[in-house]
N, C-alpha and C positions, 0 to 999 in steps of 0.2 A: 554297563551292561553285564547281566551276569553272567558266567561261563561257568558249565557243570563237567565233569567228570561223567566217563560211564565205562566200566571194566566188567568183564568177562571171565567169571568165577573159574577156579582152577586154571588160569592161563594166567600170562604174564600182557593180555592185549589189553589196550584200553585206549580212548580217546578221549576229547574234549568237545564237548557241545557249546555252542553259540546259544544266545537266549533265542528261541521264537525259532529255534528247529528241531524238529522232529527224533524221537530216538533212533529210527532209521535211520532217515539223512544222515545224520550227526558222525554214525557208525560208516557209510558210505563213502561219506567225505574224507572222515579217518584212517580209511583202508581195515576196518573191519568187518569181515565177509559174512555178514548173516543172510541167512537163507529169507527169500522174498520175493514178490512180483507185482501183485497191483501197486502198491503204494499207495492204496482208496480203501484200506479195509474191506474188502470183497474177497479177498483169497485164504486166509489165513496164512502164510507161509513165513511169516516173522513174530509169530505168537511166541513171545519168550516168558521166562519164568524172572518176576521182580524178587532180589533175592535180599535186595537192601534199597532206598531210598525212598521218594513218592517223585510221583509222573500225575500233570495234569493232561488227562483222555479228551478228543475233542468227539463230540457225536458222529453218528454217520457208518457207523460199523455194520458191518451186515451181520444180523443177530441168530442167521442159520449156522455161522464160522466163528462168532466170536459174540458171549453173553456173559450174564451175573454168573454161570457156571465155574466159566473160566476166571473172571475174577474172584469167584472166593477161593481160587485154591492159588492167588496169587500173581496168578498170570498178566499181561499184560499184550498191547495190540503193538510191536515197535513203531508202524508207520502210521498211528493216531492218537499216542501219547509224546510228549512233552518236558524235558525234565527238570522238577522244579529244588532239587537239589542234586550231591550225587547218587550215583547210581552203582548197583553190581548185578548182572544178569546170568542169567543161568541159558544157553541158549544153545542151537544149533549154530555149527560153521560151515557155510558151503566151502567146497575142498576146489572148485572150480575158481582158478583164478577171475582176479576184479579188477579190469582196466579202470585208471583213475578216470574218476567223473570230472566233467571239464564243458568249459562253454568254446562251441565250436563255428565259425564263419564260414557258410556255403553259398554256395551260387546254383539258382536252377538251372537245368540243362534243359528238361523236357517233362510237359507236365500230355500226358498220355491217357483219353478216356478209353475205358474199357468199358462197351457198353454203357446204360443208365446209372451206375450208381457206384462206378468204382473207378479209382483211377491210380496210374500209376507214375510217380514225382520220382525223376533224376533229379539228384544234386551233387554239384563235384566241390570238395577241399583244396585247398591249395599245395597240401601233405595228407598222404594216409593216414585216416582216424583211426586209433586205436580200439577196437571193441572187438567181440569174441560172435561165436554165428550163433546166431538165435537171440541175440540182446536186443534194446531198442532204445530210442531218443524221445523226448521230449523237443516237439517245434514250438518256436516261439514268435504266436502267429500274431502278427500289428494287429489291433482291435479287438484280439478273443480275447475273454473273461477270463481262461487259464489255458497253462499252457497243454497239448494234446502229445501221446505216447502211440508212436509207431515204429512196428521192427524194424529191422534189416533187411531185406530180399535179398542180398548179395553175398557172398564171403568175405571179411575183410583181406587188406594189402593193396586195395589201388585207391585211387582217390573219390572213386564214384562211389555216390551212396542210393540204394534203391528203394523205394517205400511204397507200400500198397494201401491204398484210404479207400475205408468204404463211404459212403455221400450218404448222408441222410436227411429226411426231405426238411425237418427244419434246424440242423446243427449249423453249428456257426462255423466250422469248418469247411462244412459240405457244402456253403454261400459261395463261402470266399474262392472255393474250387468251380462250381456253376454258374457263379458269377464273371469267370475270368481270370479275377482280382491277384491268382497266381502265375505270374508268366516267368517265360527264358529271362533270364539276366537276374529276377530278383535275388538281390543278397537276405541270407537267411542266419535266423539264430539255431545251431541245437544244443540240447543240453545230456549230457549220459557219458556212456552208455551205461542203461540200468541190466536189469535184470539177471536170474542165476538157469536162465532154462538155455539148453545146449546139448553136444552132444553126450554121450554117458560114457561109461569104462568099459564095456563089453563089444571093443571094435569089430570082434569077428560075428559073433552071432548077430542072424537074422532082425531085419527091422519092419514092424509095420508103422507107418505115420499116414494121422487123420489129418486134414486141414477142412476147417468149415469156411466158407468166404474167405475173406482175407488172410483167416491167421495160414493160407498158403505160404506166404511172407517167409517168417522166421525158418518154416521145411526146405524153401528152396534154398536161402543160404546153407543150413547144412544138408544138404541133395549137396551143394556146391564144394561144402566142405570133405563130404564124403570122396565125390569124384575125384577132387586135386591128390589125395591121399592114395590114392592108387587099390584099395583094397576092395574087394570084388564079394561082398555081402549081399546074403538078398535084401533088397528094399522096394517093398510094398507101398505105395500111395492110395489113400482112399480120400476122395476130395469132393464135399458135397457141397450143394448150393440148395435155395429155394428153386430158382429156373433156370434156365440155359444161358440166361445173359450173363446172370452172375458167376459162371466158369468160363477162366480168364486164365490168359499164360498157357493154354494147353497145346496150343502147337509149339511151345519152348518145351514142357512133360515131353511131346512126342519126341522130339530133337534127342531130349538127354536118352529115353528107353532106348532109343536107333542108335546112340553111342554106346551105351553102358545096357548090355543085354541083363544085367544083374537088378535092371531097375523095371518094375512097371508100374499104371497109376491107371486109377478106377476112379472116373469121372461120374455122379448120379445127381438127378434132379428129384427133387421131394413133392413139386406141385407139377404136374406133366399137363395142368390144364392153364398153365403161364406157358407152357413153351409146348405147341401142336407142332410142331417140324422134329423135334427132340427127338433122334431115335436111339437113344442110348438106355443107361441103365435107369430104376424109376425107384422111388421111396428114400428114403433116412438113410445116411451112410452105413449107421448098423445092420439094417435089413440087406444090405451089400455085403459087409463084410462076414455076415453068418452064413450067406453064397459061398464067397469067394476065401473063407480062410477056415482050415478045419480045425485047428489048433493053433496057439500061442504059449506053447509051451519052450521055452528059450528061448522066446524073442525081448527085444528092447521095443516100446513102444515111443511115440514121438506127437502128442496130439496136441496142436492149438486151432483153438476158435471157442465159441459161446460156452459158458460153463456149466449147461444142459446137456450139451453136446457128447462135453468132454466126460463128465459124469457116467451117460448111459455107454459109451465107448468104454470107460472104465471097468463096469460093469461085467459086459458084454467081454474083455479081454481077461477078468480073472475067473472067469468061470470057464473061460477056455485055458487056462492052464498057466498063464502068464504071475513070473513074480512081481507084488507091488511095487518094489524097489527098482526094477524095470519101466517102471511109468513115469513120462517126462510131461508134463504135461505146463502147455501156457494155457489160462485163463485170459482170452477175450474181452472185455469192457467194452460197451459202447462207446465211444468219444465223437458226441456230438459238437 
């Protein structure tokens, strides 16, 4: 089996890839910290520069983030190439520590519908899993075709792990949850923790964070990580849904604002003709937040969910004054 090299130009870092893994992985597994998140070619966020060897690209890249452009000036996708000799890359290092990736044994505790199409799966360890707030696992579900990536809701340091799944009407995931098929006691595989989204270096200054559907998830672990830290920031939630079903966890929102006066969270529904009882806020979370926030000028922002979403919220926060470099953002994927 062959094994390649892959180093990291002006550094002394470098690791050893397995044949038939990923230059990602390979780097992951390594403990070399590259900047990343889908792992599907949909984000761009591990676009590095090939500075020496050849890598076989497998298709599937999303051709708005990564095309013939970026390949002729040498580039390369880390998480859909391959390497088929060594390698030397020219790349970004996230500075945010990388708990080692690791296969983990859980047991469900309580699997919890929230409304039609979301739910919310305890699973406890037998020792605290190591992973950072805002990271996420791969489960490794008996009968699906691959494996599926959901964050954390929780902070780490205990042994309970929290995950939010959206159901979709014909994912194979969303079966096996509306089927049943997930109950208390099942022993579970996970595998991670991945990702580089978290909290940023600007503990004092003001926070806005967007959550669309689910990617609620990874805001409340660091909501959670904020809280235990004791510092007293403003922090803004704006949390949108299609209707009313689909905003979930807000009487735990109301809980934390009633503890921590420094917190509040802006609940709005986009279709108001799915939900006639709804008397809350109405349209696109943007149409909310050019309400409710007059500027973003020295704030961190914090947004995960769809990556239409998270785009026009982008948008929407540098034209209010906000630096790029302040924008944390997780992109969404459907995982059917």
């Amino acid at each position: 089996m062959s094994r390649y090299q892959i180093k990291v130009s002006e550094t002394d870092i470098s690791t050893i890839a397995a044949e038939g893994v990923s230059v990602l992985d390979a780097c992951l597994e390594g403990g070399v910290a590259l900047e990343y998140n889908c792992r599907s070619g949909e984000c761009g966020e591990c676009i590095a520069t090939l500075v020496s060897g050849t890598v076989k690209e497998l298709p599937g890249a999303d051709p708005a983030i990564f095309n013939d452009g970026h390949r002729a000036e040498g580039k390369i996708l880390a998480c859909m190439c391959y390497p088929q000799s060594d390698l030397v890359l020219s790349t970004r290092l996230s500075a945010r520590p990388q708990a080692a990736i690791g296969h983990h044994h859980v047991h469900v505790t309580q699997v919890i519908p929230h409304g039609p199409s979301i739910y919310e799966v305890r699973m406890l360890s037998d020792q605290p899993i190591d992973y950072e707030a805002g990271q996420y696992f791969e489960w490794v579900v008996p009968g699906v075709s691959s494996n599926r990536s959901y964050s954390v809701a929780n902070r780490p340091g205990s042994c309970e792990l929290i995950f939010h799944v959206k159901a979709y009407e014909h994912g194979e995931v969303s079966q096996y949850l509306k089927q049943g098929r997930l109950r208390e006691g099942d022993m579970f595989e996970l595998v991670g923790p991945y990702g580089t989204f978290g909290l940023g270096s600007q503990a004092e200054a003001p926070a806005v964070m967007v959550a669309g559907g689910t990617g609620l998830a990874p805001l409340c672990a660091l909501l959670e990580e904020e809280f235990a830290s004791g510092r007293k920031r403003q922090i803004r939630l704006f949390f949108g849904a299609r209707a009313s079903c689909e905003l979930y966890w807000l009487d735990r929102l109301q809980q934390w604002a009633q503890k921590h006066p420094q917190f509040q969270y802006f609940p709005v529904i986009a279709d108001p003709d799915s939900s006639p009882d709804w008397q809350g806020e109405l349209g696109l979370v943007t149409d909310l937040m050019q309400r409710k926030l007059t500027d973003a000028m020295g704030y961190e922002a914090y947004l995960c969910g769809p990556p239409a979403m998270i785009d026009a919220v982008e948008d929407l926060l540098i034209c209010k004054g906000i630096d790029e470099s302040d924008l944390h953002a997780d992109r969404f994927l459907a995982m059917v």
